[in-house]
C-alpha positions as CSV (number, residue, x, y, z in Angstrom):
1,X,5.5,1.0,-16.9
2,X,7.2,-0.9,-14.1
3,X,5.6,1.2,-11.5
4,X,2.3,0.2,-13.2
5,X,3.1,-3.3,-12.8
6,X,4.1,-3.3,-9.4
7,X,0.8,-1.5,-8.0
8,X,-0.7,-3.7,-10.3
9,X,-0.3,-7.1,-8.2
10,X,-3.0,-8.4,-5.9
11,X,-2.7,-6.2,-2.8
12,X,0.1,-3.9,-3.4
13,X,-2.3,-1.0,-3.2
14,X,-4.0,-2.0,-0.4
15,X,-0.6,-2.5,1.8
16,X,0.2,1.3,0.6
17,X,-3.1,2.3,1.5
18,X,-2.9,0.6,5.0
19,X,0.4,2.4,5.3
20,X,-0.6,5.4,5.1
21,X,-1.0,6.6,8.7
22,X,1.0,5.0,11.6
23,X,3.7,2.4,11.0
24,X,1.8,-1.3,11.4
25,X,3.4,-4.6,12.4
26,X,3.3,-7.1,10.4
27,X,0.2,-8.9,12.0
28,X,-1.5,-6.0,11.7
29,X,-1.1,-5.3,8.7
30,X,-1.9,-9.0,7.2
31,X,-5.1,-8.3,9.6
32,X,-5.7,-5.2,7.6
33,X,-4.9,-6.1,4.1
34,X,-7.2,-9.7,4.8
35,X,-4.3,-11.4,3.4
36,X,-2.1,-14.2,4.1
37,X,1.6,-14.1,5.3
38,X,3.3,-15.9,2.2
39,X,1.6,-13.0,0.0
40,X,2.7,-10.1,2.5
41,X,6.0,-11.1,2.7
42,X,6.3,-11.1,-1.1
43,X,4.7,-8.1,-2.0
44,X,6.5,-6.0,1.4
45,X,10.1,-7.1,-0.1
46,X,8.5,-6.0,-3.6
47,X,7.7,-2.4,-2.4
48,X,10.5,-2.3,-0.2
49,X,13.2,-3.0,-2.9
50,X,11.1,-0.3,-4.8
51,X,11.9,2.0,-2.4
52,X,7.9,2.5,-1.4
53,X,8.2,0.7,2.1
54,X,10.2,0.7,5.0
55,X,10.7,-1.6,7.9
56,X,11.2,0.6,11.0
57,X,10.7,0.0,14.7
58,X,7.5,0.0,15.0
59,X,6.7,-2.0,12.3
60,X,6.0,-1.1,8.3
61,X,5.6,2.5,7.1
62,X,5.9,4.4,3.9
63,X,9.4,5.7,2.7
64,X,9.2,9.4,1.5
65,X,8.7,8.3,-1.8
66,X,5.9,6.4,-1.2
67,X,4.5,9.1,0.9
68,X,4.9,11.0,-2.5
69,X,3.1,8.5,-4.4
70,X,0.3,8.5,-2.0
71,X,-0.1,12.2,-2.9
72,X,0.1,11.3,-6.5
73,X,-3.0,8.7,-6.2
74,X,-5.0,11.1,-4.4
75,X,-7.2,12.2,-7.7
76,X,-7.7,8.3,-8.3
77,X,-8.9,8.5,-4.9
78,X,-11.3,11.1,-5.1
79,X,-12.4,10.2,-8.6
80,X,-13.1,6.5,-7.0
81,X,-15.0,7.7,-3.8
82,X,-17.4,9.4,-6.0
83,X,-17.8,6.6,-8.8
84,X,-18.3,4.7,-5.8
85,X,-21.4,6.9,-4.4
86,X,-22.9,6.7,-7.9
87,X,-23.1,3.2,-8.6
88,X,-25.2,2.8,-5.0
């Protein structure tokens, strides 16, 4: 249940979900997320030590596990867009 508890913390899933196309820098990605540094910083040393994020050139991307667990959230995904749609 670790992993649980990691996603778990205020904006951890955002950050993945942000970092799921092109790498970002960090401004961008605090731009993105609507966050503030202090929190960024924490959570991006959380998901890198879990070996979800990488720091690369070009800024922040997802490792190829995280890439992974991106594919493994995708029914969450789907069952959220439509719970989404129904309670408009």
């Amino acid at each position: 249940m670790v992993a649980l508890d990691l996603l778990g913390r205020r904006t951890a899933l955002r950050i993945l979900w942000e970092l799921r196309g092109d790498p970002l820098t960090f401004r961008a990605l605090q731009d993105a997320c609507e966050t503030n540094s202090r929190l960024l910083n924490t959570r991006l040393a959380e998901l890198k030590e879990a070996g979800l994020v990488e720091h690369v050139a070009g800024g922040y991307q997802l490792t190829a596990e995280g890439r992974k667990l991106g594919v493994a959230l995708e029914p969450l995904t789907s069952w959220a867009t439509g719970w989404a749609r129904r309670q408009t």
